[in-house]
MIPAFI-527334 format. One record per residue (C-alpha): x, y, z; residue in one letter. Coordinates in Angstrom, 2 decimals. Each point is the difference from the previous one (the first is absolute). Last residue first. Example, Ala and Ser with C-alpha at 12.3 -4.5 7.8 and 13.67 -1.06 7.14 Angstrom:
<recs>
REC / X / Y / Z / residuo
REC / 13.67 / -1.06 / 7.14 / S
REC / -1.37 / -3.44 / 0.66 / A
</recs>
This chain:
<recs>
REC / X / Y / Z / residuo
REC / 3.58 / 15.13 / 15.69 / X
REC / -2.87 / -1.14 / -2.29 / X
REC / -0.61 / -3.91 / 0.52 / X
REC / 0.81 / -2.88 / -2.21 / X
REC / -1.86 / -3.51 / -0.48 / X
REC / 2.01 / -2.89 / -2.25 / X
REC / -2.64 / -2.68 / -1.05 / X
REC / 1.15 / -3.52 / -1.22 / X
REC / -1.86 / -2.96 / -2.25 / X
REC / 1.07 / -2.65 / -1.64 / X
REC / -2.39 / -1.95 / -1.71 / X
REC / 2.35 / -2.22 / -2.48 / X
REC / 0.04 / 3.26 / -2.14 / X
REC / 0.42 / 3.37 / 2.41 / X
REC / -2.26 / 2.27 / 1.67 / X
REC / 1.78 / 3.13 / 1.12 / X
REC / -2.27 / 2.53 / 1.80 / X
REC / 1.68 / 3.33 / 0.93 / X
REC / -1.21 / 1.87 / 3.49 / X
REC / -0.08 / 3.95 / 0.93 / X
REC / -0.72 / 1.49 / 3.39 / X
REC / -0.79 / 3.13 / 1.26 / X
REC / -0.86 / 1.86 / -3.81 / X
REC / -1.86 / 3.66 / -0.01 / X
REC / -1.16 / 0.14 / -3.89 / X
REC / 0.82 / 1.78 / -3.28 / X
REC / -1.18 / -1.77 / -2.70 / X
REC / 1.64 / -1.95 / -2.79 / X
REC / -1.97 / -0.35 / -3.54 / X
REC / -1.22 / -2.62 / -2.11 / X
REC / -2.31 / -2.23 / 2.41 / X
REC / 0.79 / 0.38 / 3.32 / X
REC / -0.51 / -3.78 / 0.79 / X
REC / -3.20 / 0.83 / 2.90 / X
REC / -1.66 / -3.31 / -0.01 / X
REC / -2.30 / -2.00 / -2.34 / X
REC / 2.47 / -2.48 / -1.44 / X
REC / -3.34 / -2.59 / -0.95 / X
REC / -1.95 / 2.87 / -1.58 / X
REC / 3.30 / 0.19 / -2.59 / X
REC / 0.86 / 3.22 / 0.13 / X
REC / -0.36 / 2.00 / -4.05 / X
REC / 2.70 / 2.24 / -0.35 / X
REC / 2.55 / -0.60 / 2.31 / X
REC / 2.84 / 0.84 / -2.27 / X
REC / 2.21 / 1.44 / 2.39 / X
REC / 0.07 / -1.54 / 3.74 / X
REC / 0.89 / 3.14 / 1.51 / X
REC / 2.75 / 1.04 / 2.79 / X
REC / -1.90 / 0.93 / 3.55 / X
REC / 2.49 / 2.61 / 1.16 / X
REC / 0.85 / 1.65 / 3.21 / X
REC / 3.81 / 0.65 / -0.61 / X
REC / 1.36 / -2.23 / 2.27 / X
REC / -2.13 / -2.72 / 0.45 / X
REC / -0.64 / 0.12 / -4.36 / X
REC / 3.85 / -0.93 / 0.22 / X
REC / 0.10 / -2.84 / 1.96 / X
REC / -3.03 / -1.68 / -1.61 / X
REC / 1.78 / 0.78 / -3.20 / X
REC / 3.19 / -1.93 / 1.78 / X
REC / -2.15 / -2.63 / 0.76 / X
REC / -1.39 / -0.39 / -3.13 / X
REC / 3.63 / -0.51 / -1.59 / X
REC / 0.82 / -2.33 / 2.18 / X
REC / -2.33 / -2.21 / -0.45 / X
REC / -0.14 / 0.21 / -3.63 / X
REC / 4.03 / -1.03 / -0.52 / X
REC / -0.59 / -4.01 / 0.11 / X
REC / -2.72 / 0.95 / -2.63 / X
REC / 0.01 / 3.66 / -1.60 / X
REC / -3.32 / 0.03 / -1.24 / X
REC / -0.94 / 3.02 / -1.89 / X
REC / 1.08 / 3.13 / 0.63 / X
REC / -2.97 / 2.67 / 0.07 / X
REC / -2.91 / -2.33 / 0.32 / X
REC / 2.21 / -2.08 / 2.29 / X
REC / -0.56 / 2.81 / 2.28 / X
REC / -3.24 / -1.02 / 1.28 / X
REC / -1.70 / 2.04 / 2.56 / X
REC / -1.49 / 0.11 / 3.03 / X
REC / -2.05 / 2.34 / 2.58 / X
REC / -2.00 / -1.24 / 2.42 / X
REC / -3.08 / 0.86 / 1.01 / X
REC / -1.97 / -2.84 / -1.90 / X
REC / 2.62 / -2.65 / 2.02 / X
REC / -2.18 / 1.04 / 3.18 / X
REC / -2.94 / -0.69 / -0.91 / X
REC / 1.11 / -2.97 / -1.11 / X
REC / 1.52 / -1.77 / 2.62 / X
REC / 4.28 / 0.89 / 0.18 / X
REC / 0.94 / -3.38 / -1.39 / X
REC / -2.79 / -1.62 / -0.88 / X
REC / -0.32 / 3.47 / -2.51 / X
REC / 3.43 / -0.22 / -0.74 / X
REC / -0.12 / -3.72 / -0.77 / X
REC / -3.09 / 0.66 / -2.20 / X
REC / 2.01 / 2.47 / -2.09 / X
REC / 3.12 / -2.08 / -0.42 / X
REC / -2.28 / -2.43 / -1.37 / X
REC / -1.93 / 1.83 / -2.29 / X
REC / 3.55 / 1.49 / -1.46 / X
REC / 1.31 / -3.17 / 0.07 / X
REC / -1.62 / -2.16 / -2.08 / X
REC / -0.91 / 2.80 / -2.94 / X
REC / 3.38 / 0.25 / -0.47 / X
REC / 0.84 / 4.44 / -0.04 / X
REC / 3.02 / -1.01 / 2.84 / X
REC / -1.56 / 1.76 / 3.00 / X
REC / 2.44 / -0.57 / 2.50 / X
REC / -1.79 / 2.40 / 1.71 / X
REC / 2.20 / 3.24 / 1.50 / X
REC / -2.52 / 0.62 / 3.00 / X
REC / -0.41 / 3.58 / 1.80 / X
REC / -1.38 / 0.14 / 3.39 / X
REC / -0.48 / 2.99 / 2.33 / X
REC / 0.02 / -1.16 / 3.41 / X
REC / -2.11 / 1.46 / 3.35 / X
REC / -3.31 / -2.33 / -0.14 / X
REC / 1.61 / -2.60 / -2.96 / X
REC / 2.35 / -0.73 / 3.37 / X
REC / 3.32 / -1.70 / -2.20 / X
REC / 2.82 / -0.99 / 3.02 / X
REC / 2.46 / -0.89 / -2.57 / X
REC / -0.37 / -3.68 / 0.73 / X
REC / -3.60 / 0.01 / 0.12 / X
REC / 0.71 / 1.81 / -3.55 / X
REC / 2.57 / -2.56 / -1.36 / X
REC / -2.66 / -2.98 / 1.44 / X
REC / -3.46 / 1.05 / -1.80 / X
REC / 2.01 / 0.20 / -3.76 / X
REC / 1.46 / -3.15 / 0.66 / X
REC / -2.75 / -1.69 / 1.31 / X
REC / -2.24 / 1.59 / -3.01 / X
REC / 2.30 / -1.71 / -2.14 / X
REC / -0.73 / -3.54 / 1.78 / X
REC / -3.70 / 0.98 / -0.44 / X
REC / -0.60 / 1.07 / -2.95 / X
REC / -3.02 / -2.29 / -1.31 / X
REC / 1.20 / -0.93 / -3.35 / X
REC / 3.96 / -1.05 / 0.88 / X
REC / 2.33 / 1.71 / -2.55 / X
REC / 0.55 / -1.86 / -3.18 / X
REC / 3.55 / -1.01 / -1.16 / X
REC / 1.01 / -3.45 / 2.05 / X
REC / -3.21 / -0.10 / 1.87 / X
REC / -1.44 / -0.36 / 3.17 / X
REC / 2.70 / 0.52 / 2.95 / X
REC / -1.57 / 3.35 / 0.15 / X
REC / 3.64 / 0.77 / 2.07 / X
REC / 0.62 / 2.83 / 2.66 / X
REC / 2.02 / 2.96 / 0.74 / X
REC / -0.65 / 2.96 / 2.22 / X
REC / 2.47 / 2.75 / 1.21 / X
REC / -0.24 / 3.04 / 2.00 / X
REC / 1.37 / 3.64 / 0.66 / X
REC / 2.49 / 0.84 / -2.12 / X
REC / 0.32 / 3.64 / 0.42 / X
REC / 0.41 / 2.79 / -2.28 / X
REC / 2.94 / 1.62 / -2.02 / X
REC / 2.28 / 0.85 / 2.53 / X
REC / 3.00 / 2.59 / -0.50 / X
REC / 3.29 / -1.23 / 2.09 / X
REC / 1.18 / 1.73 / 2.84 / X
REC / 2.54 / -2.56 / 1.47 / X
REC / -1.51 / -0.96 / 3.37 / X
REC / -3.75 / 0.34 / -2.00 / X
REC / 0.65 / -2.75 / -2.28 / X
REC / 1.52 / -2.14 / 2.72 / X
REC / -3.01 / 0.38 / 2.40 / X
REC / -2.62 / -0.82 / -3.53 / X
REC / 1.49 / -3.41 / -0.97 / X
REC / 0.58 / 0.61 / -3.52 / X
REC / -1.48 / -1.28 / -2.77 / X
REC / 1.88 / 1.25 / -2.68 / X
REC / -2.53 / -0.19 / -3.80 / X
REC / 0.96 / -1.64 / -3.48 / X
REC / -2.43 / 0.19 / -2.44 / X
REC / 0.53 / -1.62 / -3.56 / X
REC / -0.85 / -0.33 / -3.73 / X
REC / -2.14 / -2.13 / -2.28 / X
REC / -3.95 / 0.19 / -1.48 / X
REC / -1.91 / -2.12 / -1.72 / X
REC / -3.54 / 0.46 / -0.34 / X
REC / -2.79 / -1.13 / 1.70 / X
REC / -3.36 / -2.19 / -1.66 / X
REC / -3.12 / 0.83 / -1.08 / X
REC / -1.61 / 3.02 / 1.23 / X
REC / -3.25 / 2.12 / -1.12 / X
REC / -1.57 / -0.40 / 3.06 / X
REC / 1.96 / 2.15 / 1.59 / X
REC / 2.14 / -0.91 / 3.03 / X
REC / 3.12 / -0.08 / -0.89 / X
REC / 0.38 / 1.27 / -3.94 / X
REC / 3.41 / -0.58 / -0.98 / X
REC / -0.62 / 0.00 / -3.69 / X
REC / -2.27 / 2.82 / -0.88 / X
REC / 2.70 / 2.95 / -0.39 / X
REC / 2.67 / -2.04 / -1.33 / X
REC / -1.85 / -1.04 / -2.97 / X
REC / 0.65 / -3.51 / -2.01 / X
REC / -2.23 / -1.91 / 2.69 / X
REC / 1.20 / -3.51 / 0.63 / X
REC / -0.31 / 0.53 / 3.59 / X
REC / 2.06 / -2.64 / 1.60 / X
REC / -0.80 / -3.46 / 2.34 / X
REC / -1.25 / -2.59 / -2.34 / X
REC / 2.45 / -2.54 / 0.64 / X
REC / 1.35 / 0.22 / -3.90 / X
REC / 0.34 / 3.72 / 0.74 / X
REC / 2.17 / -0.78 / 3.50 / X
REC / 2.27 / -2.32 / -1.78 / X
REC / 0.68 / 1.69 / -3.18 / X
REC / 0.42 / 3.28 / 1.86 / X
REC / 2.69 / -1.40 / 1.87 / X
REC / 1.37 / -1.77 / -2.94 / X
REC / -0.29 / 2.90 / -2.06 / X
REC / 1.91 / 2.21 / 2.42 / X
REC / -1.26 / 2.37 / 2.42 / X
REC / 1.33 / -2.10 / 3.24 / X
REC / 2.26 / 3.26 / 1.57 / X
REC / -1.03 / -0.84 / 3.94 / X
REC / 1.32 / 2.24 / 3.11 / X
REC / -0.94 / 0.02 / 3.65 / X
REC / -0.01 / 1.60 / 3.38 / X
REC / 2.40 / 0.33 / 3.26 / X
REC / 3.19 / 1.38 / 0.85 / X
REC / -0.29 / -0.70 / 3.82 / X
REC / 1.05 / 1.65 / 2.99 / X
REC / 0.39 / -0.42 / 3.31 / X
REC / 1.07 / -3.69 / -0.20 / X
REC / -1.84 / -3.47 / 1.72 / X
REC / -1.34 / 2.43 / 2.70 / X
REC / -3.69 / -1.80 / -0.09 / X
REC / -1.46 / 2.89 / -1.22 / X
REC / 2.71 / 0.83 / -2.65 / X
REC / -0.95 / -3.93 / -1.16 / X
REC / -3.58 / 0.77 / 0.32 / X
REC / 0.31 / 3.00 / -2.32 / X
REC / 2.33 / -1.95 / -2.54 / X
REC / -2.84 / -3.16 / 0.09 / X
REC / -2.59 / 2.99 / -1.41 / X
REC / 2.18 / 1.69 / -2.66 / X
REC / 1.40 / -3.62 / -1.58 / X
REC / -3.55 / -1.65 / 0.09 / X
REC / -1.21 / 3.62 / -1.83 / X
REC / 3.00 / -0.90 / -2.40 / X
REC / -1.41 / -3.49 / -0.58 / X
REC / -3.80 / 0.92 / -0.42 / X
REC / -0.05 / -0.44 / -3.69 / X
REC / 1.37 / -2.98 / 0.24 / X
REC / 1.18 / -1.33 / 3.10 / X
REC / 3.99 / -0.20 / -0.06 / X
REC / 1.66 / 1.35 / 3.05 / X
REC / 3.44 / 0.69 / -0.08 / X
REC / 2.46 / 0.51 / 3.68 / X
REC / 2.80 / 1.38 / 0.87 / X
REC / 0.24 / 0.52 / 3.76 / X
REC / 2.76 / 2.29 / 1.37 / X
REC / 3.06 / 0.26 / -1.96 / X
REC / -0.51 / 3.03 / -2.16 / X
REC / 3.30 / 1.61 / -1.15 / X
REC / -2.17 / 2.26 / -2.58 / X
REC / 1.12 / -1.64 / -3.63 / X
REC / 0.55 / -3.37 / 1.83 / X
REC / -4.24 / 0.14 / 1.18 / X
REC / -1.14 / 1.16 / -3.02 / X
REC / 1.87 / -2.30 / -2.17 / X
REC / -1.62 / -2.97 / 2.16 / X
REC / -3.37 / 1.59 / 0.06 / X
REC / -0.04 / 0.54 / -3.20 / X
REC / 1.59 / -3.77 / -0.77 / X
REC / -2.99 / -1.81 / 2.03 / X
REC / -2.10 / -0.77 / -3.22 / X
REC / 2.84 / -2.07 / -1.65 / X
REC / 0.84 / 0.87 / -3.70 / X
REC / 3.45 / 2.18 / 0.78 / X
REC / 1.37 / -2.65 / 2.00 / X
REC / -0.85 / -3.05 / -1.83 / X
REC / 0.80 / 1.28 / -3.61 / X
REC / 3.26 / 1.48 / 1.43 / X
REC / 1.96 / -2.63 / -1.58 / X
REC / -1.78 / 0.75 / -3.14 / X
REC / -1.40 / -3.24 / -2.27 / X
REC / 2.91 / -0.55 / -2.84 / X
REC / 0.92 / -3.53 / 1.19 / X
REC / -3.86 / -0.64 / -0.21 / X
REC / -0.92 / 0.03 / -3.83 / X
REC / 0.06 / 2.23 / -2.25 / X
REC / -3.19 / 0.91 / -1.19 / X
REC / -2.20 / -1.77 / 2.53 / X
REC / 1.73 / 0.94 / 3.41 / X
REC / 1.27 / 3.63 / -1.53 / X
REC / -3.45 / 0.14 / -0.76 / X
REC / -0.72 / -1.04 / 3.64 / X
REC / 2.65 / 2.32 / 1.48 / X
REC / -2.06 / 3.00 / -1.67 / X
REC / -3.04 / -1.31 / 1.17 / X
REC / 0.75 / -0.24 / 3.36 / X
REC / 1.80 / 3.84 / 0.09 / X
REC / -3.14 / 1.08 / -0.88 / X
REC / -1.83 / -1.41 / 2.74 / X
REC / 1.96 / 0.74 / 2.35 / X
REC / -1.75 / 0.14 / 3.34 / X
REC / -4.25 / -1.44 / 0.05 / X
REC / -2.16 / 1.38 / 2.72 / X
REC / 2.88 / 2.21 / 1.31 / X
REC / 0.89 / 1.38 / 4.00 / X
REC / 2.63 / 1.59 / 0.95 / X
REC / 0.62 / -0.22 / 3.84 / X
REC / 4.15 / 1.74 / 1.61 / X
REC / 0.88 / 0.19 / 3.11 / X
REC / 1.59 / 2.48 / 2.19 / X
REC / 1.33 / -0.76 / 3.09 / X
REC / 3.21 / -1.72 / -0.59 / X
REC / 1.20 / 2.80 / -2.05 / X
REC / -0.16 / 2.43 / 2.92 / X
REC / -2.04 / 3.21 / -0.50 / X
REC / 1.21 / 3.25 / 0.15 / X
REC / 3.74 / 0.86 / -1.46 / X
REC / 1.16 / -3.07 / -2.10 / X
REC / -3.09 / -1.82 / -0.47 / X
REC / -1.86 / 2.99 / -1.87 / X
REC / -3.14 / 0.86 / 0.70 / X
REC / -1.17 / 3.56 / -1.96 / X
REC / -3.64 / -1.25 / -0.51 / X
REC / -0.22 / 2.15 / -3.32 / X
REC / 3.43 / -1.40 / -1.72 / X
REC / -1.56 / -3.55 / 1.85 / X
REC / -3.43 / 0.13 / -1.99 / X
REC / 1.78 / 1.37 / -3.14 / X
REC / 2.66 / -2.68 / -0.14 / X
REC / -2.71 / -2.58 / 0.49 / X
REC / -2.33 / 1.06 / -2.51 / X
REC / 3.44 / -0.52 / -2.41 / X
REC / 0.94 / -3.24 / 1.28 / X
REC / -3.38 / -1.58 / -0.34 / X
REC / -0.08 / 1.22 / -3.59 / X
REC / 3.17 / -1.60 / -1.19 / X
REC / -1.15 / -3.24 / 1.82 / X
REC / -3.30 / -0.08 / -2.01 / X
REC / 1.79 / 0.70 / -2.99 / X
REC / 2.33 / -2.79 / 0.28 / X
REC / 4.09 / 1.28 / 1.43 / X
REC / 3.05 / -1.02 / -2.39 / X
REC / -0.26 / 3.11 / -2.67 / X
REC / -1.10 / 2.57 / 2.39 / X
REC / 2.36 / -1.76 / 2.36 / X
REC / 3.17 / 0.26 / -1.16 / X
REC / -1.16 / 4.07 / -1.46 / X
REC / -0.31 / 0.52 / 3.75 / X
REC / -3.47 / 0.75 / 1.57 / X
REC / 0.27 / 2.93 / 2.21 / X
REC / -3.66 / 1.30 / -0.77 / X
REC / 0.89 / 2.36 / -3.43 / X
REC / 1.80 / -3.34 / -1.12 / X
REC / -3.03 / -2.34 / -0.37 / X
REC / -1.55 / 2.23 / -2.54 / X
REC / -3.73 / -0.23 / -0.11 / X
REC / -2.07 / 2.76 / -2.73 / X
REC / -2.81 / -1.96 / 0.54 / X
REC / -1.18 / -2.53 / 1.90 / X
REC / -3.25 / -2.45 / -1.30 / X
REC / -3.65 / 0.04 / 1.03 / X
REC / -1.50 / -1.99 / -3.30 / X
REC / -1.63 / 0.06 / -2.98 / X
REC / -0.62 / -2.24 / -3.06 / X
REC / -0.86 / -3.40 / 1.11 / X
REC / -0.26 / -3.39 / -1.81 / X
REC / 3.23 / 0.37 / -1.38 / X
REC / 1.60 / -1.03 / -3.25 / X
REC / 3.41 / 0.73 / 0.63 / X
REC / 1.91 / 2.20 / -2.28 / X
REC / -0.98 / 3.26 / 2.03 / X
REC / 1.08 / -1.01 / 3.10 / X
REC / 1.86 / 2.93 / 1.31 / X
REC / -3.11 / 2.10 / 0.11 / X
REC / -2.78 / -0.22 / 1.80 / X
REC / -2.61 / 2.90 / -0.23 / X
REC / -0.40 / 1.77 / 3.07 / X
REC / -1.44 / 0.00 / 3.43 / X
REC / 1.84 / 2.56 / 2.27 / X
REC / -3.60 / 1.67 / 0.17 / X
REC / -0.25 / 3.21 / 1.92 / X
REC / -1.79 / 0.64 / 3.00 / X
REC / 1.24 / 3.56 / 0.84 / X
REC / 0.12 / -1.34 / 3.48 / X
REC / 2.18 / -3.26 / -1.50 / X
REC / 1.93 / 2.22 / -2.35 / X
REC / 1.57 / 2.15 / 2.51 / X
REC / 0.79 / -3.29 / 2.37 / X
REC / 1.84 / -1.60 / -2.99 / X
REC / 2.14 / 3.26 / -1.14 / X
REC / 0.86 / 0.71 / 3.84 / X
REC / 0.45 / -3.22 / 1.37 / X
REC / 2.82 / -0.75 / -2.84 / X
REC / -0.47 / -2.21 / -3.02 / X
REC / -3.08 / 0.95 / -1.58 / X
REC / -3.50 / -1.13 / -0.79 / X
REC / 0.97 / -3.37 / -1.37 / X
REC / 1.63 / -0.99 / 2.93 / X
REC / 3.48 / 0.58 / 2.26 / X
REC / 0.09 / 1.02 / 3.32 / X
REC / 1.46 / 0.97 / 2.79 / X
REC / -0.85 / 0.41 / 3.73 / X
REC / 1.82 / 1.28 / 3.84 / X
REC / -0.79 / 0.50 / 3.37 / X
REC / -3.41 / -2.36 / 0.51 / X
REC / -0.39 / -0.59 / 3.40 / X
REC / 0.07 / -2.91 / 2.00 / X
REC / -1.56 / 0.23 / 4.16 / X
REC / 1.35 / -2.43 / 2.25 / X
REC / -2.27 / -1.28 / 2.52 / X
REC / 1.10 / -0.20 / 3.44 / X
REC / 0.60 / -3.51 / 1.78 / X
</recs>
């Protein structure tokens, strides 16, 4: 049986370093901090002061209604507007050059509504459960993005939410190329959304131990330097078509790059921490480039780390690349950690990296890990510290390494 190839033919995103690919990819080369102070929460008492949050988001300007701007959780509000960018730039449309049946729809989110759980809850405690919404079910469940994605654009190929953490939209990017693959649809909205900056959310991950407590911007997402001591919260979405690469090219349509391979595995150690010696990740990492036909001889190789800025995973991301790739090898390589410039976007981060993987393919450039100041000697590979570079790229892979050890590795090639 041939081997379909699946393209990328259309993206959009929302972050804390823009909300179109233009704005966001501009500021990622000029390596610019979409860290800021938090606001919103002023009256709480909270443990952290700064955080990757959107800006200057209106629902409406994507094809939101005013209905459901008001009805829709944040999360959902910002899956639907990557997603009306990605398929505005993709150009499919059910009605003239794709049939509905085969196109699907995978969102991915670590967590869903969050916000729209706590209102209800109040609601809940203050007065009392004949006044909880009637859409409290359906606009709090993780799979609704995908759902409202799916009847917005006539999708009624397979619909499908994955839910791994910080690796769940990377999950939803990976099993959407094998499905296109395996000629379950020709094209899939795929990627991933999570809005969880909220006191509770930050509650709960502080009182774990996870965030940066620092009060400056500048040195709070630190991957890689010794310096760091926790991530910071982040929230957004990337959308991306996967397209199987025949029909893309029947009806013209502008390609991004190509997905090229897929690994996932599991630590199966811990619940939060990533396993010490790196070898289930470095599985991952090792399978999406066998897949994508990686020869370190001929192939330029850029990595998007997870690189989170704990002090757990950044040493253990960086022994799994080195098992993966040997270590003479992974000291040629170049990588980088944009969560120094967004945060930690959760369900969304998979996505997100693999659409800056995407992007740094096309243009030739290695984006920075700002604030690298001061490498830890145990993260002692090339992380482009504080500027991008100009560099020849063949093939580009994300890292997602999610809570309950989940980990999944998307590999692209230039086309």
């Amino acid at each position: 049986m041939e081997t379909k190839r699946i393209v990328i033919t259309g993206a959009g995103v929302i972050s804390p370093l823009g909300n179109n690919i233009n704005d966001f990819w501009s500021a990622i080369c000029a390596g610019k901090c979409g860290i800021g102070r938090l606001t919103g929460w002023e009256e709480w008492d909270l443990p952290v002061s700064v955080a990757g949050q959107v800006r200057h988001f209106d629902p409406l300007a994507f094809g939101l209604s005013p209905k459901e701007a008001r009805r829709d959780d944040r999360y959902c509000q910002f899956a639907m507007a990557a997603a009306a960018q990605a398929m505005a730039a993709s150009g499919l449309d059910t009605a003239s050059n794709i049939g509905s049946d085969r196109m699907g729809v995978y969102i991915g989110s670590g967590i869903g509504g969050l916000i729209t759980f706590v209102a209800q809850s109040k609601v809940l405690l203050e007065e009392g459960a004949g006044r909880v919404s009637p859409l409290f079910i359906p606009t709090v469940i993780p799979n609704i993005a995908g759902g409202n994605i799916a009847i917005k654009y006539n999708a009624e190929g397979p619909c499908m939410t994955h839910v791994a953490a910080c690796a769940s939209s990377a999950y939803s990017l990976g099993e959407a190329f094998q499905a296109i693959r395996l000629g379950k649809a020709d094209a899939i909205i795929a990627g991933g959304a999570e809005a969880v900056i909220h006191p509770i959310g930050i509650g709960g991950f502080a009182n774990s131990k996870a965030l940066s407590l620092s009060s400056d911007p500048l040195n709070a997402s630190l991957p890689f330097d010794r310096r760091r001591a926790g991530f910071v919260m982040g929230e957004g979405a990337a959308v991306l078509v996967l397209e199987e690469y025949g029909h893309a090219r029947r009806r013209g349509a502008q390609i991004l790059a190509e997905v090229t391979g897929y690994g996932s595995t599991c630590d199966a150690y811990h619940f939060t921490a990533p396993r010490p010696d790196g070898i289930p990740a470095s599985r991952a990492i090792a399978e999406a480039l066998h897949e994508a036909g990686y020869d370190a001889s001929r192939d330029s190789l850029y990595i998007n780390a997870h690189g989170t800025g704990t002090v757990l995973n950044d040493k253990c991301e960086t022994l799994a690349i080195k098992l993966a790739l040997g270590e003479e090898q992974a000291r040629r390589v170049a990588i980088s950690s944009t969560k120094s410039m967004t945060g930690h976007l959760f369900g969304a981060a998979g996505a997100l990296e693999v659409l800056v993987s995407a992007l740094a393919l096309r243009d030739g450039i290695v984006p920075p890990t700002i604030g690298l100041r001061d490498p830890d000697p145990e993260c002692d590979l090339d992380y482009t510290p504080l500027e991008a570079r100009r560099a020849v790229i063949d093939i580009a892979v994300s890292n997602s390494l999610g809570f309950g050890g989940h980990n999944a590795c998307v590999a692209l090639r230039k086309i």
